[in-house]
Backbone as CSV, one residue per row, in Angstrom:
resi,resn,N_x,N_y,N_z,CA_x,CA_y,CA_z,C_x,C_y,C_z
1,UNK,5.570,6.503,-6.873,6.042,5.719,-5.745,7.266,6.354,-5.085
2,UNK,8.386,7.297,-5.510,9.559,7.650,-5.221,9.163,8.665,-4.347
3,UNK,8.176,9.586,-4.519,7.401,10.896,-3.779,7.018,10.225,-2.985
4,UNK,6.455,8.849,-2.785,5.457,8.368,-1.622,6.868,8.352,-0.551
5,UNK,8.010,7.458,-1.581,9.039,7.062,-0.204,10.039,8.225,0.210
6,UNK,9.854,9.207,-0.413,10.346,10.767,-0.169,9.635,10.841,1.345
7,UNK,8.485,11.016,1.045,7.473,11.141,1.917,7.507,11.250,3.244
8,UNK,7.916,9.422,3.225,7.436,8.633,4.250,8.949,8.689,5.282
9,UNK,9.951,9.006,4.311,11.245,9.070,5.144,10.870,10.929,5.640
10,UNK,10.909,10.838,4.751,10.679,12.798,5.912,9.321,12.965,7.105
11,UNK,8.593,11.913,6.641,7.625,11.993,8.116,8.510,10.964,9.225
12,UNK,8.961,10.093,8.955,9.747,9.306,9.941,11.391,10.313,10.155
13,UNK,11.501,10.612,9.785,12.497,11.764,10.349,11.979,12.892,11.538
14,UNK,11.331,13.327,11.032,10.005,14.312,11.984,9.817,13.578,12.989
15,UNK,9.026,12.283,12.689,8.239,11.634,13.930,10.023,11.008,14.792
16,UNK,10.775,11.075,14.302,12.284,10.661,15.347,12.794,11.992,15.984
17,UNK,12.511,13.256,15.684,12.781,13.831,15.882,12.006,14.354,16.963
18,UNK,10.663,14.086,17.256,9.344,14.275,18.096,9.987,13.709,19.187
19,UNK,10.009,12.240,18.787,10.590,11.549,19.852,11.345,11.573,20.953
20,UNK,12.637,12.074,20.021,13.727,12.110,20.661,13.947,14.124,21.653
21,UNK,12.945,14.878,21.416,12.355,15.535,22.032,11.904,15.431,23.074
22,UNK,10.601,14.633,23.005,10.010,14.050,24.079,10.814,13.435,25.021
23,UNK,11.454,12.793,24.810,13.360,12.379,26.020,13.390,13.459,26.846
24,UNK,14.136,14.007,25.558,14.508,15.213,26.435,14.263,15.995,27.381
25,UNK,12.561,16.600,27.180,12.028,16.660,28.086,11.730,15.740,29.350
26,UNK,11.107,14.468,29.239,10.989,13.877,30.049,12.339,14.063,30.680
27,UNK,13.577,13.991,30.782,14.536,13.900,31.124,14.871,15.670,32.098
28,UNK,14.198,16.185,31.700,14.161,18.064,32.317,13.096,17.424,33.567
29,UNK,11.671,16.777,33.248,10.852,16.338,33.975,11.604,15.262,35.339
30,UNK,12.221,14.720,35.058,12.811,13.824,35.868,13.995,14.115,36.773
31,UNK,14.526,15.451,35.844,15.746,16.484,36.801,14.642,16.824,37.689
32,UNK,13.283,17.986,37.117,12.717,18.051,38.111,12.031,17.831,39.306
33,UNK,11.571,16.605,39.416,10.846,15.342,40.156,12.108,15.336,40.999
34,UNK,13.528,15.015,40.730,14.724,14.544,42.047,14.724,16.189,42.704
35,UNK,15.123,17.225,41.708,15.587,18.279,42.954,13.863,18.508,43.678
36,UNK,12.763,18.501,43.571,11.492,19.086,44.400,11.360,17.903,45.534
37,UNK,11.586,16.698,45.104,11.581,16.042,46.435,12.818,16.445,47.011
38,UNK,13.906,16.620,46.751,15.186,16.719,47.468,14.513,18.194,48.585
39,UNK,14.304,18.877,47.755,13.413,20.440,48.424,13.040,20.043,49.484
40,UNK,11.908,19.123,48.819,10.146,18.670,49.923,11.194,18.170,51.317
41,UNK,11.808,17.151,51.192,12.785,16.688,52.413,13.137,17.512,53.514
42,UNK,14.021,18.058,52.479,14.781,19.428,53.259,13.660,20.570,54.256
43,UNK,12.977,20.767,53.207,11.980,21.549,54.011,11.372,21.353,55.349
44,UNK,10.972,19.641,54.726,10.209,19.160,55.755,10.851,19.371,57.227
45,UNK,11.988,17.848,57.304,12.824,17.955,58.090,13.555,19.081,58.819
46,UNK,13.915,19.670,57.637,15.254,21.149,58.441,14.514,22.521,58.806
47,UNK,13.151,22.609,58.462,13.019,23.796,58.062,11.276,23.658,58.895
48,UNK,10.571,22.683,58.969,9.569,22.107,59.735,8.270,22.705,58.985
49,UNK,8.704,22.993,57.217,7.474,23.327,56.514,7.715,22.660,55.527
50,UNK,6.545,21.351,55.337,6.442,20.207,54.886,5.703,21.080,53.803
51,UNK,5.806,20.747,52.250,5.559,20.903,50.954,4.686,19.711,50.528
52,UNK,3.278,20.073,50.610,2.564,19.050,50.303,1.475,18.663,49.100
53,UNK,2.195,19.639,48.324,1.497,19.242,46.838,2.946,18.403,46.172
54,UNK,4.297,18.558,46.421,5.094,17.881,45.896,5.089,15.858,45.285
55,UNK,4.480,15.150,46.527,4.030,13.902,46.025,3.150,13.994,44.978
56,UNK,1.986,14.473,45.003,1.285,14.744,43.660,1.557,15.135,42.505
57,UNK,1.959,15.956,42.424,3.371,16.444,41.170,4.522,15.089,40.715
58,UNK,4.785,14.847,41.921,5.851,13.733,41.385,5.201,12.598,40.708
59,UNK,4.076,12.333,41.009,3.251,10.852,40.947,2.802,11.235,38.657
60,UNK,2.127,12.480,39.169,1.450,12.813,37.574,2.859,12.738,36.459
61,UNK,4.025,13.611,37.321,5.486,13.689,36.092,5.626,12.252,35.706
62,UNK,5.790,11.234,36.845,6.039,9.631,36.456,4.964,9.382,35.199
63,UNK,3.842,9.894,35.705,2.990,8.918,34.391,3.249,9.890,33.088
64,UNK,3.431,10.728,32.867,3.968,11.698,31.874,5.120,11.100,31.212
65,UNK,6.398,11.067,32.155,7.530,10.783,31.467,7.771,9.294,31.142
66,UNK,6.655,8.383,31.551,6.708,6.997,31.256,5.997,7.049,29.515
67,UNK,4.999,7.785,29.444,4.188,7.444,28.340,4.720,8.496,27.408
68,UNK,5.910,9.672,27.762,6.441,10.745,26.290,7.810,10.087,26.093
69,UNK,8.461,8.837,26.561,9.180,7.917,26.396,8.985,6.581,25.644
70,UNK,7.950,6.154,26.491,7.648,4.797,25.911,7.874,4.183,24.171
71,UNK,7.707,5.614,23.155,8.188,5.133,21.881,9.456,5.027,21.832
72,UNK,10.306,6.150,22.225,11.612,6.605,22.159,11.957,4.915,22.279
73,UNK,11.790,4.326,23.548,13.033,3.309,24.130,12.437,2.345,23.145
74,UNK,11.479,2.109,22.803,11.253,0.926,21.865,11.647,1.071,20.408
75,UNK,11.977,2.538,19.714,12.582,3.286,18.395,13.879,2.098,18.753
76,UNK,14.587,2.483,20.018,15.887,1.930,20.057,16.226,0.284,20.571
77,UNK,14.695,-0.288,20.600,14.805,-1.520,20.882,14.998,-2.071,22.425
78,UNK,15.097,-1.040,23.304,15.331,-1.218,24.563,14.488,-1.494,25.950
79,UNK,13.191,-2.128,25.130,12.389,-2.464,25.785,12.794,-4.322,26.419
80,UNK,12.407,-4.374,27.780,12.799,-6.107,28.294,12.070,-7.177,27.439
81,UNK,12.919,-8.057,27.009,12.554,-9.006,26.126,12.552,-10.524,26.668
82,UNK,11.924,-11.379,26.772,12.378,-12.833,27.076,13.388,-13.351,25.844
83,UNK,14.242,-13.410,25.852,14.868,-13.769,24.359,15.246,-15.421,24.761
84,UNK,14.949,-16.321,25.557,15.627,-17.286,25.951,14.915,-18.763,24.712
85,UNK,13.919,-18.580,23.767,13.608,-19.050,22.901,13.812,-18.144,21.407
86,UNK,13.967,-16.910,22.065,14.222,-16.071,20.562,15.613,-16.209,20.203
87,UNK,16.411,-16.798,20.668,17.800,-16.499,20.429,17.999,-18.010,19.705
88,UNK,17.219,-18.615,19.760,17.606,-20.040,19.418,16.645,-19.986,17.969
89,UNK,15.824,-19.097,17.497,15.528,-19.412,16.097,15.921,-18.884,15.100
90,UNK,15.847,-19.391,13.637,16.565,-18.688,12.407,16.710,-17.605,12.549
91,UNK,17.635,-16.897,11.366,17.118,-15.573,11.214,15.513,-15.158,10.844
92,UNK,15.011,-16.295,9.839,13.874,-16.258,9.096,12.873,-16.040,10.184
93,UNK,13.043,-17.174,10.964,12.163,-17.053,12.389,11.994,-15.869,12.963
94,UNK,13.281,-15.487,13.562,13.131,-14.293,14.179,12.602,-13.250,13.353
95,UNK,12.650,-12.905,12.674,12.303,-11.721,11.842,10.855,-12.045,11.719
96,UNK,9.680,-13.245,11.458,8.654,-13.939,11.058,7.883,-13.304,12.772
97,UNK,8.773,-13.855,14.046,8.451,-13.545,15.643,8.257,-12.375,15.511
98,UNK,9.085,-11.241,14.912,9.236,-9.641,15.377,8.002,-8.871,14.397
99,UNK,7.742,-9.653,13.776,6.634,-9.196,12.638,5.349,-9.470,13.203
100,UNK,5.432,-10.306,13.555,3.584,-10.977,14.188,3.829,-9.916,15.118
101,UNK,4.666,-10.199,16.100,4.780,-9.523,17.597,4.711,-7.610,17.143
102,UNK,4.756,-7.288,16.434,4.893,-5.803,16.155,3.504,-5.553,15.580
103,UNK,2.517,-6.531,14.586,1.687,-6.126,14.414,0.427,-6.718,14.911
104,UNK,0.823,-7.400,15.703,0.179,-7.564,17.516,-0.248,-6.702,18.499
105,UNK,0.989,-5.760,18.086,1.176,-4.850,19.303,0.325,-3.641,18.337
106,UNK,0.495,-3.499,17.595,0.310,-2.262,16.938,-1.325,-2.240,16.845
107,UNK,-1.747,-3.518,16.790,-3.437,-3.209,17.170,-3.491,-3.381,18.685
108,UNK,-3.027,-3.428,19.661,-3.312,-3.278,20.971,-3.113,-1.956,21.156
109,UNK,-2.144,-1.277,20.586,-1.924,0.226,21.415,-2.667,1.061,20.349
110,UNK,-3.405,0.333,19.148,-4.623,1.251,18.592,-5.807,1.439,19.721
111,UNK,-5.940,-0.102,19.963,-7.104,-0.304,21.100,-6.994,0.944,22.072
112,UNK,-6.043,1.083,22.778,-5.975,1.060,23.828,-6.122,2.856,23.660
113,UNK,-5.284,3.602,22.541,-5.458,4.975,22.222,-6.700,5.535,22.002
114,UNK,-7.474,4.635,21.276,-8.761,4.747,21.035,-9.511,4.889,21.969
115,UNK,-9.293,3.733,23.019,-10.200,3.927,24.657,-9.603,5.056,25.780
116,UNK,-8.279,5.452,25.962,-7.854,6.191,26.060,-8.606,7.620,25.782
117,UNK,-8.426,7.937,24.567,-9.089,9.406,24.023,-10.571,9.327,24.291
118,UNK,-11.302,8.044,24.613,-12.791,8.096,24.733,-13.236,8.891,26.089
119,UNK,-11.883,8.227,27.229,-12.280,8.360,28.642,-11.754,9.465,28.655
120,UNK,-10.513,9.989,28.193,-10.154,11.477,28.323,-11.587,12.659,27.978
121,UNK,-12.111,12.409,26.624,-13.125,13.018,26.526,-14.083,13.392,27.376
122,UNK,-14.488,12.013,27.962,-15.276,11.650,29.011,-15.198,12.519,30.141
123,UNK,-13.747,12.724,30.557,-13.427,12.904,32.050,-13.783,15.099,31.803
124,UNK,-13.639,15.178,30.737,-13.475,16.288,30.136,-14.795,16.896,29.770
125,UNK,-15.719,16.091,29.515,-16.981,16.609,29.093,-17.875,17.255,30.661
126,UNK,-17.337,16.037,32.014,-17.943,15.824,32.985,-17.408,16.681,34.034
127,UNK,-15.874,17.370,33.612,-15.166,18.291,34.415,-14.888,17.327,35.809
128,UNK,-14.301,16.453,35.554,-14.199,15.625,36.746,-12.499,16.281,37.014
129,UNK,-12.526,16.497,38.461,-11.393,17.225,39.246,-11.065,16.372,39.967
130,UNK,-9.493,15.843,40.355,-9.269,14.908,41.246,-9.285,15.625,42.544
131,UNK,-9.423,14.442,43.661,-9.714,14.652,44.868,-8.961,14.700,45.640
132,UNK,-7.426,15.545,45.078,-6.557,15.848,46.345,-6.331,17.525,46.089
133,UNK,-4.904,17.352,46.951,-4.716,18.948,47.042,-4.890,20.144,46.160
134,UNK,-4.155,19.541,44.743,-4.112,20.606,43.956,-4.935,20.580,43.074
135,UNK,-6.036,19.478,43.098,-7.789,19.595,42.284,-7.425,19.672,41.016
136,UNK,-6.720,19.014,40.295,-6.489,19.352,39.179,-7.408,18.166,38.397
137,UNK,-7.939,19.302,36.952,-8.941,18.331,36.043,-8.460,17.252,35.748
138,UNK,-9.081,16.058,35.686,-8.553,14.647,35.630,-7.988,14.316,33.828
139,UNK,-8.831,14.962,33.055,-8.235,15.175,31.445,-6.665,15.388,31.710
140,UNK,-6.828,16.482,31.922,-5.304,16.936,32.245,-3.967,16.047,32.367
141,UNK,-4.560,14.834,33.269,-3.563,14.376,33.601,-3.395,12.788,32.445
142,UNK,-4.675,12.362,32.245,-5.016,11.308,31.321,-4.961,11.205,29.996
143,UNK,-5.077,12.380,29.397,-4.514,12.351,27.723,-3.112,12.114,27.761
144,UNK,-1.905,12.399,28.547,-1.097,11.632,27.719,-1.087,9.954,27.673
145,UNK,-1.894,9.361,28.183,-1.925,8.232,28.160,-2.459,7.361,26.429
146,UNK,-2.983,8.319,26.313,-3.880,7.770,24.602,-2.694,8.417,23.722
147,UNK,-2.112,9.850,23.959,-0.854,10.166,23.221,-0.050,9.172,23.003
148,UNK,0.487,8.702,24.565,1.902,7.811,24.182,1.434,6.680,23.475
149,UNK,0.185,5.806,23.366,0.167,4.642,22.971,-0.262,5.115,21.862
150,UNK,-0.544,6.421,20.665,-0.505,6.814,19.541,0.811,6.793,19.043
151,UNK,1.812,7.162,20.117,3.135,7.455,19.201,3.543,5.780,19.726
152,UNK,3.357,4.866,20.501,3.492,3.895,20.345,2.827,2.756,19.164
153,UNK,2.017,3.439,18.748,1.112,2.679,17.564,2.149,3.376,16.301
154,UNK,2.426,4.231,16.619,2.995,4.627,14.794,4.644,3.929,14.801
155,UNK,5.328,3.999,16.265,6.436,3.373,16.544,6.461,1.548,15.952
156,UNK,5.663,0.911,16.676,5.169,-0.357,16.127,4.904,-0.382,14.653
157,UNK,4.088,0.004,14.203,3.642,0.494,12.587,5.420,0.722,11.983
158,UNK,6.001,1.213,12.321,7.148,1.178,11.305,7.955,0.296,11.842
159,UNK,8.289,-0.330,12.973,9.133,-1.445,12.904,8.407,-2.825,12.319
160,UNK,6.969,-2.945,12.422,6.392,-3.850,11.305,6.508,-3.839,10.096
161,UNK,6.831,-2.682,9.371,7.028,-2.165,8.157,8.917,-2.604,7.913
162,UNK,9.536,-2.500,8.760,10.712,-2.820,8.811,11.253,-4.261,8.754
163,UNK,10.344,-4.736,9.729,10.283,-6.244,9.893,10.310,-7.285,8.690
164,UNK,8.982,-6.365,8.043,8.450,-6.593,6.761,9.555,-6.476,5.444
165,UNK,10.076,-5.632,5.182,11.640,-4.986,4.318,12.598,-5.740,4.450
166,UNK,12.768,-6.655,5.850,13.849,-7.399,6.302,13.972,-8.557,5.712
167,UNK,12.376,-8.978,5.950,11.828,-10.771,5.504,12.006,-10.785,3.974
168,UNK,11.890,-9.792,2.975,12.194,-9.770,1.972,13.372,-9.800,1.080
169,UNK,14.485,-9.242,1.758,15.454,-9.485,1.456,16.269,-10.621,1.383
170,UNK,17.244,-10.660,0.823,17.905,-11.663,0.191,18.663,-12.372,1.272
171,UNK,18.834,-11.798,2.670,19.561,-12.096,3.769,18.463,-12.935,4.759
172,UNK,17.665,-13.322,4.546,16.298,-13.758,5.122,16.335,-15.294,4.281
173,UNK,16.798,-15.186,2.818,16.739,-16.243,2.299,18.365,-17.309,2.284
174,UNK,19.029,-17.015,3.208,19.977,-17.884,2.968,19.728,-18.878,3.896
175,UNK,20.816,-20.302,3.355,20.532,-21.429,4.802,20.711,-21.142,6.014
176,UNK,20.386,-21.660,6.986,20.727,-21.350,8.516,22.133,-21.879,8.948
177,UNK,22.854,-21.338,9.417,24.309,-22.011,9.746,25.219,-21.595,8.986
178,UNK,25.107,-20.467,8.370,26.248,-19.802,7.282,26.634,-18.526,8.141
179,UNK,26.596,-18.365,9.337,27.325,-16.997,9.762,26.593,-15.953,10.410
180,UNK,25.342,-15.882,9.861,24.346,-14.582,9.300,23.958,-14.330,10.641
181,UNK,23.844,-14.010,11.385,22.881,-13.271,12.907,22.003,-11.769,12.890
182,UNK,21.071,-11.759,13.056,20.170,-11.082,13.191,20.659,-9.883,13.736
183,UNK,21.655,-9.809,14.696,22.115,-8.948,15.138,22.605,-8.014,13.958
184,UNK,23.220,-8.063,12.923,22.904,-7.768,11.554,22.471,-6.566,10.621
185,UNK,21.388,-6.833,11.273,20.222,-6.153,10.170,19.860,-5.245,11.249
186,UNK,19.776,-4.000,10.742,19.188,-2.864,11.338,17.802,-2.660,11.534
187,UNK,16.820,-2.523,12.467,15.399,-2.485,12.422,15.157,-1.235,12.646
């Protein structure tokens, strides 16, 4: 069992480290997206040679840097929450909410990776090319979509696992009204 949790912390080190990669880049991606429109503008306007593969480029980087993110901000919890009933239950509660809700989620973004990689295949078997300027194969642009909700499925998968570690502890079992806030406990 000590090798398993050796293991499992050095693959979750790795997989934070993927992550927090993937930022990064997206974040090079998103430098790039502001200066090529800033370009495309300039061009257009000052220079009267309009750059017209640039919207297309910008449109594919958005769906890129939304889905090589999407684990990252939820690793750090920074996804929008309604908290206006979550803030009002136990700790026990809350932790009981973040557990369902994580392994809720964690079979939706199986679903969804799964259908994802089907249609990528799909689009890939059929050589389907989109129908603007720069014709680019439609795979191309659609696998990261089954990616991110993979690294969103393993993201979920360990804060359920966390969730889970939390409810067990001895801080889960005290009365309500002794101090204790959720804010607390590290997930």
């Amino acid at each position: 069992m000590e090798l398993l949790g050796k293991l499992a912390t050095k693959a979750g080190k790795i997989f934070d480290r993927l992550l927090d990669l993937l930022a990064m880049l997206a974040g090079i991606i998103l430098s790039f997206i502001t200066l090529s429109v800033c370009v495309a503008v300039f061009s257009r306007y000052f220079l009267n040679r309009p750059i017209g593969s640039v919207n297309e480029i910008s449109e594919y980087s958005l769906v890129y840097t939304t889905f090589m993110v999407a684990a990252w901000v939820l690793r750090g919890n920074g996804h929008v929450k309604v908290d206006i009933v979550f803030n009002r239950l136990s700790p026990r509660k809350k932790c009981l909410t973040s557990l369902s809700t994580s392994i809720a989620a964690t079979i939706v973004f199986l679903l969804i990776g799964f259908y994802g990689v089907k249609v990528t295949r799909y689009l890939y078997s059929v050589g389907y090319y989109t129908p603007t300027i720069l014709e680019l194969p439609k795979f191309a642009i659609s696998w990261i979509i089954p990616f991110g909700f993979f690294l969103l499925f393993i993201q979920t998968t360990r804060n359920a696992l966390n969730h889970l570690k939390d409810l067990k502890t001895s801080k889960y079992l005290e009365k309500e009204g002794e101090g204790f806030k959720i804010e607390d406990v590290k997930l």
